[in-house]
C-alpha positions, 0 to 999 in steps of 0.5 A: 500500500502506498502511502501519501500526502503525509508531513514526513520528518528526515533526520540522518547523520549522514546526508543523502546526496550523493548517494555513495556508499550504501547508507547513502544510497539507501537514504536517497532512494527511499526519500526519492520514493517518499517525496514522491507522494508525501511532504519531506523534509530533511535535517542532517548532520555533516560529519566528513563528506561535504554538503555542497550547496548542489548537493542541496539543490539535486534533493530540491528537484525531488522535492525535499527540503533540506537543513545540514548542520556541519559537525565541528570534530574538536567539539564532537571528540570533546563532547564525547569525552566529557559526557559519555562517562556518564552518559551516552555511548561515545558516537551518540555524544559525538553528535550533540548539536544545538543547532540541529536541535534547535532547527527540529524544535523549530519544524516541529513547532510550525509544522504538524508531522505525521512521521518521524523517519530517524536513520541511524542511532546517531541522531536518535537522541535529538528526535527521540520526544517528538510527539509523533509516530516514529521509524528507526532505521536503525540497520545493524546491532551496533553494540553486537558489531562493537563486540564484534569488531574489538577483538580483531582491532590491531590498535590498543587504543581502538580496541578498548574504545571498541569494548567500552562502546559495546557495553554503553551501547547495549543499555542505550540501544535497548532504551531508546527502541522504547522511544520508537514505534517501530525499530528496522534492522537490515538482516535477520541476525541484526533483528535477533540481537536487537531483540535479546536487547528488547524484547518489547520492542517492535523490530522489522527487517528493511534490507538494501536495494540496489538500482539494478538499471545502473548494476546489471551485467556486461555484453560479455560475460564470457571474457570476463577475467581477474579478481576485484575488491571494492569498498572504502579504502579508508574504512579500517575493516577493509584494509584488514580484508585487503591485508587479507587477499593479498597476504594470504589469498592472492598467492594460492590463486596465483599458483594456478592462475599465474595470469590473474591479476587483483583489482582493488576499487574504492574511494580515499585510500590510505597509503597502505594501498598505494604501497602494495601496488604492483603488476599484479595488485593494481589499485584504482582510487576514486573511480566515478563508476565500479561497474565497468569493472564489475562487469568485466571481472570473473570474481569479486573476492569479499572475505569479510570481517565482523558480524552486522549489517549487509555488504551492499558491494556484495549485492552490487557485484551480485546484481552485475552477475560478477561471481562472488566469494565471500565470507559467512557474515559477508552473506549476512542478510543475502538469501544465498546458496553456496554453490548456487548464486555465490560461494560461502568460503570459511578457511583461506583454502577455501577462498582460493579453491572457490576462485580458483574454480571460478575462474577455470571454469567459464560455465561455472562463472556465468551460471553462479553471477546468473543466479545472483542477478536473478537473486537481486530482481527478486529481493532487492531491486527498489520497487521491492524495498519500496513496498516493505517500507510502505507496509511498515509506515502503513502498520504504524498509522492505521 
């Protein structure tokens, strides 16, 4: 059911536009479909991409009205200092701003909502008392992916704020769901953690779509060939999956495959990855469009660390027909079948065995990506997510 002519209120951390990376495509694409039928407006926090005013102007002309507040990082890591200890997790103080709260108590004042839409637990706090019904589009269990992610941080210091965060977040996460009509997750194992945490709480799975006029497969998917990596290559995690590949990976592949060569794909890489460049491992920074080379690859090689949330490269990949190998928390939220539309791999061997044979065998390949595309029209394209989002804001107003 389609819902319209709704007051509908936007607040996010990150702002929608552009729309890189999977949280902010996810926000673009859902605001798109909202304003087409509802009154949107949208106040963000600008924490490191900068909100140009084009960018403004690109979700004027689909009718969204925006207010951006930029975050003054000295003040964010002071506020989180000073007030966490008794208070707030550290990314929920992080993100204190009078101006932005003022600005939502001002809209509230003039303005009569129908919806609240929150995305993201960083600007929970700021919303979480407005007299209206409200949706957390919380995605991933922070605290179970803090817990996840402190054990394997090489950085002393990372690894005990890690920690610590884990603990505040699991009383904070439990709490403010309370605040919320509904809480959404992207996968099911984000659901169930969020549920040990509150089981009151009403809790559905929004997973992530994918335009898949833009992701879709090559004219000449029998000449595809080598391996890639895509992600943010200043995001931490992915420089220990790289680490990976090439350290522990990349070898086995290329005793059998001496030809293949590895392509690492993403936005502001650290020096690390212009150091292990080579004419074998090739890095390509910034790129305007990772599908060309999706399309042209035999494997798209994922060993994932951590354990929430969903890896939109992985369905992005998918939704070229681009084979995927990937890790078991890499397939989290993913309706896959090991050896049907993608390859689930555990142990280094496996990863090399299943490129391997990806890579020998053309059939193999095209039968694997044929199926993760057909995977993606079924579960992820947008008109499907649309209809679940629509569902969920019709349960909470009738």
């Amino acid at each position: 059911m389609s819902v319209k002519d709704l007051n509908i209120l936007y607040t996010t951390a990150h702002y929608p536009y552009p729309p890189i990376g999977g949280d902010r495509s996810k926000q673009y694409y859902l605001l798109k479909h909202l304003a087409e039928n509802n009154n949107v407006t949208v106040v963000s926090l600008d924490k490191g991409l900068e909100v140009k005013s084009e960018n403004i102007e690109e979700m004027k002309k689909i009718n969204i009205d925006s207010y951006v507040f930029k975050i003054n990082h000295t003040k964010g890591y002071f506020n989180a200092a000073l007030f966490s200890p008794f208070g707030n997790p550290l990314e929920i103080e992080f993100f204190r701003n009078p101006g932005f709260r003022n600005k939502i108590k001002e809209l509230t004042g003039n303005i009569k909502f129908d919806l609240v839409i929150n995305y993201f637990l960083r600007t929970a706090e700021l919303v979480k008392n407005i007299n209206s019904k409200k949706i957390l589009l919380s995605e991933d269990c922070r605290s179970y992916y803090q817990a996840n992610t402190y054990p394997i941080s090489r950085n002393f210091r990372q690894k005990m704020i890690r920690f610590y965060e884990s603990k505040k977040l699991r009383k904070y996460e439990s709490d403010i769901m309370n605040y919320f009509d509904v809480t959404t997750a992207v996968t099911q194992t984000d659901l169930n953690e969020m549920k040990k945490l509150n089981p009151n709480a009403i809790i559905k799975i929004l997973t992530n779509g994918v335009d898949v006029e833009k992701y879709k497969p090559g004219n000449d998917n029998n000449n595809r060939k080598d391996i890639i990596f895509a992600g943010k290559l200043d995001f931490w995690l992915n420089r220990l999956i790289v680490e990976r590949i090439i350290n522990k990976i990349l070898p086995g592949i290329k005793k059998v495959h001496p030809q293949v060569k590895f392509h690492i794909i993403g936005a502001n890489p650290e020096k690390y990855f212009f150091r292990v460049q080579n004419e074998n491992i090739l890095l390509h920074p910034n790129v305007k469009d990772v599908v060309p080379y999706m399309q042209s690859s035999a494997v798209f090689l994922n060993p994932h660390i951590g354990g929430s949330g969903i890896q939109n490269k992985n369905l992005e990949a998918m939704s070229c027909g681009c084979a995927v190998v990937t890790s078991e928390s890499g397939a989290n939220g993913i309706n896959i079948k090991s050896g049907y539309n993608c390859f689930i791999a555990v142990k280094d061997y496996d990863f090399i065995n299943c490129t391997n044979q990806l890579i020998s065998d053309t059939s193999l390949r095209n039968f694997i990506g044929h199926n993760a595309r057909e995977l993606i029209l079924k579960e992820h394209k947008w008109d499907v997510i649309y209809n679940s989002m629509d569902n969920i804001i019709t349960s909470i107003l009738l």
